[in-house]
Biotite code that builds the C-alpha atoms (Angstrom):
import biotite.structure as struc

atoms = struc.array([
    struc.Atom([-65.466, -11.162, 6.674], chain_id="A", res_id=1, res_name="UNK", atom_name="CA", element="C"),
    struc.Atom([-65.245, -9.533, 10.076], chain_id="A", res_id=2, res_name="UNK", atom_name="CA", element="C"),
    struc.Atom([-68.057, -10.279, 12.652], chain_id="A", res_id=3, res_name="UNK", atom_name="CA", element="C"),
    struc.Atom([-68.948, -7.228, 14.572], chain_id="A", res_id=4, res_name="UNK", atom_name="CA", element="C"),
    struc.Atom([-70.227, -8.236, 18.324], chain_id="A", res_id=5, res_name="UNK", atom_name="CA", element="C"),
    struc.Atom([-71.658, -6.560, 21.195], chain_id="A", res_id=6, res_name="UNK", atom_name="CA", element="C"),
    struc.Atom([-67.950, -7.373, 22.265], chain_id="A", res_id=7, res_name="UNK", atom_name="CA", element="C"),
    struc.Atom([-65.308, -5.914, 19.782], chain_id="A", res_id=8, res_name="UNK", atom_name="CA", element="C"),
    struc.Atom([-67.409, -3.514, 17.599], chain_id="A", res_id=9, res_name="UNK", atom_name="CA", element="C"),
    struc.Atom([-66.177, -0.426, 19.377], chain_id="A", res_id=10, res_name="UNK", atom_name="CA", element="C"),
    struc.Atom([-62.186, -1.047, 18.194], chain_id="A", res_id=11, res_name="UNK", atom_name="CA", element="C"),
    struc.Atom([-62.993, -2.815, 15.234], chain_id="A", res_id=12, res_name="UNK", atom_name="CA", element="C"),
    struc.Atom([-65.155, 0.341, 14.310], chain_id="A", res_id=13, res_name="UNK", atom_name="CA", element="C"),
    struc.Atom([-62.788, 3.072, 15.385], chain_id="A", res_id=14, res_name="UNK", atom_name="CA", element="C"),
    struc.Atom([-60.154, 1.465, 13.180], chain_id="A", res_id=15, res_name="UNK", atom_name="CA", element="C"),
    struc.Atom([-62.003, 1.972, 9.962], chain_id="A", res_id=16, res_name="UNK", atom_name="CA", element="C"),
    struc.Atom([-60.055, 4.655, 7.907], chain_id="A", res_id=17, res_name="UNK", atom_name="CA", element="C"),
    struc.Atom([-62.175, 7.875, 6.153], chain_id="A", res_id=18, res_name="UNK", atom_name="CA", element="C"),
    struc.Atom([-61.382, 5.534, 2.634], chain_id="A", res_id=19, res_name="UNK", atom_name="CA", element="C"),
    struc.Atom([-63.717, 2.169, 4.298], chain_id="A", res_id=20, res_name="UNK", atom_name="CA", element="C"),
    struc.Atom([-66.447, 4.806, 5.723], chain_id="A", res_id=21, res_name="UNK", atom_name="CA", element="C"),
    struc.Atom([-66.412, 6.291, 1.806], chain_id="A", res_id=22, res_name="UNK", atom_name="CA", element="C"),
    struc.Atom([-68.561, 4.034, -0.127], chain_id="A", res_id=23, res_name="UNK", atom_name="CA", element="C"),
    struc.Atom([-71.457, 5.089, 2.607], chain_id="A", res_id=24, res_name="UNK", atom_name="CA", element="C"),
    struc.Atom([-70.554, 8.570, 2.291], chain_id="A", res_id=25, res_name="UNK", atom_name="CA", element="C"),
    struc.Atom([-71.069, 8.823, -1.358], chain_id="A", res_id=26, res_name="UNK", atom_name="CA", element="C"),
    struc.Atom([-74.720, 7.641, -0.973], chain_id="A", res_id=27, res_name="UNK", atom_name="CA", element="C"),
    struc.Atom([-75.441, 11.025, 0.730], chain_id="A", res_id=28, res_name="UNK", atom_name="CA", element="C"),
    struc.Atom([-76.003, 12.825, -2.924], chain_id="A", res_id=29, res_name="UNK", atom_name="CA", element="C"),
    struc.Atom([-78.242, 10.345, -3.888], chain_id="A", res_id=30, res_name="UNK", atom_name="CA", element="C"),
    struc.Atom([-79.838, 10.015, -0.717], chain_id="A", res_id=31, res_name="UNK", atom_name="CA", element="C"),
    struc.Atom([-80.768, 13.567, -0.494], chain_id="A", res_id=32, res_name="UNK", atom_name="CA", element="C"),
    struc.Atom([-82.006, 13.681, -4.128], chain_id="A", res_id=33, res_name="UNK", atom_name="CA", element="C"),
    struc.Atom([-84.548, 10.815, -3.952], chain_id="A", res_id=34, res_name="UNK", atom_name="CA", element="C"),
    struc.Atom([-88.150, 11.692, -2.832], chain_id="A", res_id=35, res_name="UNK", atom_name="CA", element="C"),
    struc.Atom([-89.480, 8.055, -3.146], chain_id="A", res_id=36, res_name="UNK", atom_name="CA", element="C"),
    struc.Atom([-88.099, 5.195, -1.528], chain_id="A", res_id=37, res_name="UNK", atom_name="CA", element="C"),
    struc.Atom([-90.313, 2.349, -1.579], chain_id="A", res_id=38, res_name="UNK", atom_name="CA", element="C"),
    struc.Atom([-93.382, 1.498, -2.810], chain_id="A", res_id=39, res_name="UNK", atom_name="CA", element="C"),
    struc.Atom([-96.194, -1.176, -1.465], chain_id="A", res_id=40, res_name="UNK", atom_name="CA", element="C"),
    struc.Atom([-97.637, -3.619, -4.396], chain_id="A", res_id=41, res_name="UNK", atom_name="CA", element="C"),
    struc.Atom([-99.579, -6.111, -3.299], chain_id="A", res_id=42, res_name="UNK", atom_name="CA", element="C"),
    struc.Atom([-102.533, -6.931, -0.990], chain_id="A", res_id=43, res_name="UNK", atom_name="CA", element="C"),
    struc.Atom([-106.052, -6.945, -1.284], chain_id="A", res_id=44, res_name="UNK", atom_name="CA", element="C"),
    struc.Atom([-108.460, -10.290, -1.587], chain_id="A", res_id=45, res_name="UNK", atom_name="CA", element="C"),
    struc.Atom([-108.367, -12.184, -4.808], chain_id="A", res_id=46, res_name="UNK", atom_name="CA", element="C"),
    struc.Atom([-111.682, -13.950, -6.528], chain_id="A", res_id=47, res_name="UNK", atom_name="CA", element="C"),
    struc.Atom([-110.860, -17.050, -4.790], chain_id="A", res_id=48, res_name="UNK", atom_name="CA", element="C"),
    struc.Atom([-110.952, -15.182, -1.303], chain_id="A", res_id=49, res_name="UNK", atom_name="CA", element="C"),
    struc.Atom([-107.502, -15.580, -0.575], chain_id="A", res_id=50, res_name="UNK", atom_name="CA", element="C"),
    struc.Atom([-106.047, -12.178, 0.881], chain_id="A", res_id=51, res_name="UNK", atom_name="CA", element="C"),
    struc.Atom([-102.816, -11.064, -0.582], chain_id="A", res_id=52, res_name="UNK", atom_name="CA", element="C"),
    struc.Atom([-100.592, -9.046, 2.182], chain_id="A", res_id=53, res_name="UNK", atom_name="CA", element="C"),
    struc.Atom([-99.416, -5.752, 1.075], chain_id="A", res_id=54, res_name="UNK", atom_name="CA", element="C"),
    struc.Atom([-95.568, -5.923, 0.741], chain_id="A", res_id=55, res_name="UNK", atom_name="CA", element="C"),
    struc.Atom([-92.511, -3.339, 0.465], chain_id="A", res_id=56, res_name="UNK", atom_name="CA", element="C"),
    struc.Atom([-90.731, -2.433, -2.655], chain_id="A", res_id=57, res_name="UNK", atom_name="CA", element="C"),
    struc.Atom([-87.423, -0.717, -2.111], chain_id="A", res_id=58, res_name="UNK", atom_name="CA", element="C"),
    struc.Atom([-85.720, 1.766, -4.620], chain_id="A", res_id=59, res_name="UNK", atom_name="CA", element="C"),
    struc.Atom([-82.300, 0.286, -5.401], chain_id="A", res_id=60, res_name="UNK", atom_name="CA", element="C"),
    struc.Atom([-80.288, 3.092, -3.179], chain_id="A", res_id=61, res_name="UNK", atom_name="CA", element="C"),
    struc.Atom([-82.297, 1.754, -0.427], chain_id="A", res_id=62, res_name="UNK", atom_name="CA", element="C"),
    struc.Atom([-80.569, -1.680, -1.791], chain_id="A", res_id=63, res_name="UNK", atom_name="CA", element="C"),
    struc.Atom([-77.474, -0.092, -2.065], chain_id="A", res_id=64, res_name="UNK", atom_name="CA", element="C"),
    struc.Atom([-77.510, 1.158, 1.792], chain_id="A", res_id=65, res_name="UNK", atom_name="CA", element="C"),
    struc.Atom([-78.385, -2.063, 2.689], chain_id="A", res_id=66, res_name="UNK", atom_name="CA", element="C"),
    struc.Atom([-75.966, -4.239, 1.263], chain_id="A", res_id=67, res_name="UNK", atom_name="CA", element="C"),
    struc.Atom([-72.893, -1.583, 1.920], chain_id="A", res_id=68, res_name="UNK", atom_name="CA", element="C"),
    struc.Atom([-73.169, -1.682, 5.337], chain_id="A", res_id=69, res_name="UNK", atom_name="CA", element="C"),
    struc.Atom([-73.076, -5.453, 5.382], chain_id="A", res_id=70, res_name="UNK", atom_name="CA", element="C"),
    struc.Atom([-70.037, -5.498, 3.217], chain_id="A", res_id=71, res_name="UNK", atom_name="CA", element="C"),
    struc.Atom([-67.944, -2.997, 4.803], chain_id="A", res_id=72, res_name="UNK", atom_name="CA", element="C"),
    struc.Atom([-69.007, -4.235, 7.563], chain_id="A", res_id=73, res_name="UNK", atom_name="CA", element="C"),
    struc.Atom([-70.557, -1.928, 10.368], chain_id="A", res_id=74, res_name="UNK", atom_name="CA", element="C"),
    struc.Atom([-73.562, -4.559, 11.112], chain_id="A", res_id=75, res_name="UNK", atom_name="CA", element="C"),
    struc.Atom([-73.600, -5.572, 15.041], chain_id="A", res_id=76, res_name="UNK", atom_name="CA", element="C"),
    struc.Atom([-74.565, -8.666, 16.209], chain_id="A", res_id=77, res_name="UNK", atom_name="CA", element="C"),
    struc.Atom([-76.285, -7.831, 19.602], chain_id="A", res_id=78, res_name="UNK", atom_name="CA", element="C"),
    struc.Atom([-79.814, -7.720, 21.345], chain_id="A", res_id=79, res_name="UNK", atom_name="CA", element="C"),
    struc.Atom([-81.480, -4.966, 19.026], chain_id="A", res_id=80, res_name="UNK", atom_name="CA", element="C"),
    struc.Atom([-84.764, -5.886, 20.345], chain_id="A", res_id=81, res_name="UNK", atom_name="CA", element="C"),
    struc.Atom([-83.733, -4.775, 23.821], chain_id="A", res_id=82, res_name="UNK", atom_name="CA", element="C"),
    struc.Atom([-81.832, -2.032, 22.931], chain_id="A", res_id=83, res_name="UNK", atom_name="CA", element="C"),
    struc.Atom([-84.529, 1.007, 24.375], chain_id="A", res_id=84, res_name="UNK", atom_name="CA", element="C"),
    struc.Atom([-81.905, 3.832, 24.392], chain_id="A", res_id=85, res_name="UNK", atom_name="CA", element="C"),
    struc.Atom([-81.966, 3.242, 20.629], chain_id="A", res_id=86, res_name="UNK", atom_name="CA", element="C"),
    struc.Atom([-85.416, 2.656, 20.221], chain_id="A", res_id=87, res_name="UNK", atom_name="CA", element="C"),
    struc.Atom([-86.097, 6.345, 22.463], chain_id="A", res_id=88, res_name="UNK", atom_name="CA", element="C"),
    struc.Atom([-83.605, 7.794, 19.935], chain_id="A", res_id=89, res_name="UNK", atom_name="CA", element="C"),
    struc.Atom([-84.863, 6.918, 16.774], chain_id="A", res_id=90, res_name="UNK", atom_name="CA", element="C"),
    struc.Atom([-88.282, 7.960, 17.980], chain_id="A", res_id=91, res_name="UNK", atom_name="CA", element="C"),
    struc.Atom([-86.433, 11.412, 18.616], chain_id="A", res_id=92, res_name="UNK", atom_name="CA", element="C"),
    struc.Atom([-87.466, 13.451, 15.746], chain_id="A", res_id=93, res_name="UNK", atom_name="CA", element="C"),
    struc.Atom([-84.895, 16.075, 17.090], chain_id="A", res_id=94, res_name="UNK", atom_name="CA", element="C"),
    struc.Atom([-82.500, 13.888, 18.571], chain_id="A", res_id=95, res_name="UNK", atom_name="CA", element="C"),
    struc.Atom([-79.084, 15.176, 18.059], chain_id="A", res_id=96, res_name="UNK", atom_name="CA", element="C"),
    struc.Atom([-76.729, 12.165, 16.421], chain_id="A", res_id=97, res_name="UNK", atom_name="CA", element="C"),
    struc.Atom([-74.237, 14.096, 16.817], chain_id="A", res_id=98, res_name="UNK", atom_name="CA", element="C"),
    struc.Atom([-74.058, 13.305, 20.889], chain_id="A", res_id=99, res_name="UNK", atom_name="CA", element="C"),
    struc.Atom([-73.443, 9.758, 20.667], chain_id="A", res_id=100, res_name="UNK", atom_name="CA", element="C"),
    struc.Atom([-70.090, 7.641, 19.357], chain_id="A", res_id=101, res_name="UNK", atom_name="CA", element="C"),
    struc.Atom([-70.323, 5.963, 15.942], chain_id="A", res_id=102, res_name="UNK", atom_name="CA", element="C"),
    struc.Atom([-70.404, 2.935, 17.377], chain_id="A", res_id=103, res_name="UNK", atom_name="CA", element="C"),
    struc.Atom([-73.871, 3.891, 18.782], chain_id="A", res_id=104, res_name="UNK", atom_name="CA", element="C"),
    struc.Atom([-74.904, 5.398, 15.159], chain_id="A", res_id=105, res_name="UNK", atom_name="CA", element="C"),
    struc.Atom([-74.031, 1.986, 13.713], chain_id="A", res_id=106, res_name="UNK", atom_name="CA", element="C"),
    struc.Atom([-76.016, 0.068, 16.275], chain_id="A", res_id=107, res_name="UNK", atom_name="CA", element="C"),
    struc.Atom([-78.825, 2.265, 15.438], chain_id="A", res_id=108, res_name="UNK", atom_name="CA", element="C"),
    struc.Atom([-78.994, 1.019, 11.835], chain_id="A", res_id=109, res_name="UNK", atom_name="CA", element="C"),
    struc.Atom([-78.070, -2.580, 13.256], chain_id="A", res_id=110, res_name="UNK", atom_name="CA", element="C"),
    struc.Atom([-81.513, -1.944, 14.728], chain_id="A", res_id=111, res_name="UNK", atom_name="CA", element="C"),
    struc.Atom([-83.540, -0.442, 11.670], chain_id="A", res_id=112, res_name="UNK", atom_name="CA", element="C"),
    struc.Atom([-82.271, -3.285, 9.106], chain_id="A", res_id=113, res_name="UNK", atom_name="CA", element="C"),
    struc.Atom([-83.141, -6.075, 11.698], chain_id="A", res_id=114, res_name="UNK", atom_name="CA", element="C"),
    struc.Atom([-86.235, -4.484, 12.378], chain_id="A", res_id=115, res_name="UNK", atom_name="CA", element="C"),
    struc.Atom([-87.148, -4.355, 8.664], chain_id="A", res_id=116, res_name="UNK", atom_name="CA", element="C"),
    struc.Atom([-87.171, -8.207, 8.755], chain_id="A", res_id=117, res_name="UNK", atom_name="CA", element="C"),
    struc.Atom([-89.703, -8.291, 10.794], chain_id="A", res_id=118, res_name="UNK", atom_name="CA", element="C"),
    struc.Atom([-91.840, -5.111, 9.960], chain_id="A", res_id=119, res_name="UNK", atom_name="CA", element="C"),
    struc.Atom([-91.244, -4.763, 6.226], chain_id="A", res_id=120, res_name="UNK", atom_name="CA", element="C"),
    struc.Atom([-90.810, -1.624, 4.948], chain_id="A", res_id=121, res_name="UNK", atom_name="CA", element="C"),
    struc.Atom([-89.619, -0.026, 8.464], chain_id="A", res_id=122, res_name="UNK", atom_name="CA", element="C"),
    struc.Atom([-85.948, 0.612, 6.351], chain_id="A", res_id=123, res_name="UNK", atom_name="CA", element="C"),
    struc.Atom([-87.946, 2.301, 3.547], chain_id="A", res_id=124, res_name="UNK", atom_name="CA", element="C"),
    struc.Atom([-89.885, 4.271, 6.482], chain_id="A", res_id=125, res_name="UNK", atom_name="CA", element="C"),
    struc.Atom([-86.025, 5.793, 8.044], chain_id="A", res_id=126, res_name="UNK", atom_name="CA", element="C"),
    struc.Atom([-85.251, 6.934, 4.389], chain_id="A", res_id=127, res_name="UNK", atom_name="CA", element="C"),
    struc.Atom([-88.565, 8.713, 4.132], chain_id="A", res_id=128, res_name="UNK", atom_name="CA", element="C"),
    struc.Atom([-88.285, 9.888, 7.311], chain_id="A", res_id=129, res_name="UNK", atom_name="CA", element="C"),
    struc.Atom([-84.589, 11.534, 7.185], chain_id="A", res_id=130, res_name="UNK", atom_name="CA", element="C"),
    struc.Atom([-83.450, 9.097, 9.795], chain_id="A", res_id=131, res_name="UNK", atom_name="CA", element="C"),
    struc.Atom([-80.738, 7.056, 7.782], chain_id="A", res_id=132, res_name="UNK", atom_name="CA", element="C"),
    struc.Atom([-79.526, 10.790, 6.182], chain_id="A", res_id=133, res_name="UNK", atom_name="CA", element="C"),
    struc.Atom([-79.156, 12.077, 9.279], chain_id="A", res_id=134, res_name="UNK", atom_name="CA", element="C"),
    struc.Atom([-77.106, 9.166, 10.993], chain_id="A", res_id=135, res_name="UNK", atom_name="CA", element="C"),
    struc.Atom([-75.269, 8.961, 7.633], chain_id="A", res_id=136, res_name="UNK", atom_name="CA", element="C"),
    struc.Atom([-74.256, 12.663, 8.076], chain_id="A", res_id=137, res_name="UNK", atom_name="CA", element="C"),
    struc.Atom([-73.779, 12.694, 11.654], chain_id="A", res_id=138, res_name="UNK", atom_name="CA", element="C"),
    struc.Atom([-70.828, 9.527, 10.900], chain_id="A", res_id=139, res_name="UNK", atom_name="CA", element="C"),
    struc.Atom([-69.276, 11.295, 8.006], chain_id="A", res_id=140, res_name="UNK", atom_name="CA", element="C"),
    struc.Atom([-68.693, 14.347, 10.513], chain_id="A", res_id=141, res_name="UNK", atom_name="CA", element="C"),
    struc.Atom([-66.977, 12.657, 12.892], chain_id="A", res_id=142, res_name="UNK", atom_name="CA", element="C"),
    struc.Atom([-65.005, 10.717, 10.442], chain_id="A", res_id=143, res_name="UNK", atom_name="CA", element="C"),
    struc.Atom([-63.659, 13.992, 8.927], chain_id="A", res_id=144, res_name="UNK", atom_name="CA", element="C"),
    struc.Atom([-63.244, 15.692, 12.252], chain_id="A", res_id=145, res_name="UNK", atom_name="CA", element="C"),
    struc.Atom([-60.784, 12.881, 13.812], chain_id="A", res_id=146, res_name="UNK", atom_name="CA", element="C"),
])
């Protein structure tokens, strides 16, 4: 398996052929046809007083999303935490993903997976909220257009 760093993600990514970027490009159908993507079960206090914390249930194209870009691979191993270009973009409802590399695009789901391990549901919450569609659709753009 290839290791994408903050140090050779940019060729390693730009060498990916339209046929290694397909698998993610045929989620877009589905993707645009789901309306739910997660669901919270859980939480409350039971009669014992023990509280139960509320946790995320992802619909299995969330799954999907999740474990293609680990296999294909366009996961980036670098400071996502730090990152607050891609934290200002993301929080861009109109940002234009278009305007930045795929290399950037892929950093910015780097961020939202990593993120989700630590605030569950947050990759349920960029499905619901267009985010992964539109980076999605933004990549398979500039894949056709080079």
């Amino acid at each position: 398996m290839i290791d994408l760093t903050e140090q050779n993600h940019i060729e390693i990514l730009k060498s990916y052929s339209p046929e290694k970027w397909q698998p993610l490009f045929d989620l877009i159908p589905e993707i645009k046809s789901t309306e739910v993507f997660g669901t919270w079960e859980g939480g409350g206090t039971d009669e014992d007083g023990v509280i139960h914390i509320p946790y995320c249930v992802e619909k299995s194209i969330v799954s999907k999303f999740r474990d293609l870009v680990y296999e294909i691979p366009i996961m980036i191993d670098f400071s996502w935490a730090k990152w607050d270009e891609g934290r200002k973009m993301v929080s861009d409802k109109d940002f234009d993903y278009n305007t930045v590399d795929i290399p950037t695009k892929c950093k910015i789901i780097t961020a939202i997976i990593r993120n989700d391990r630590f605030c569950d549901g947050r990759l349920v919450y960029a499905f619901e909220e267009g985010l992964i569609l539109r980076v999605l659709k933004s990549i398979e753009g500039e894949v056709s257009n080079s």
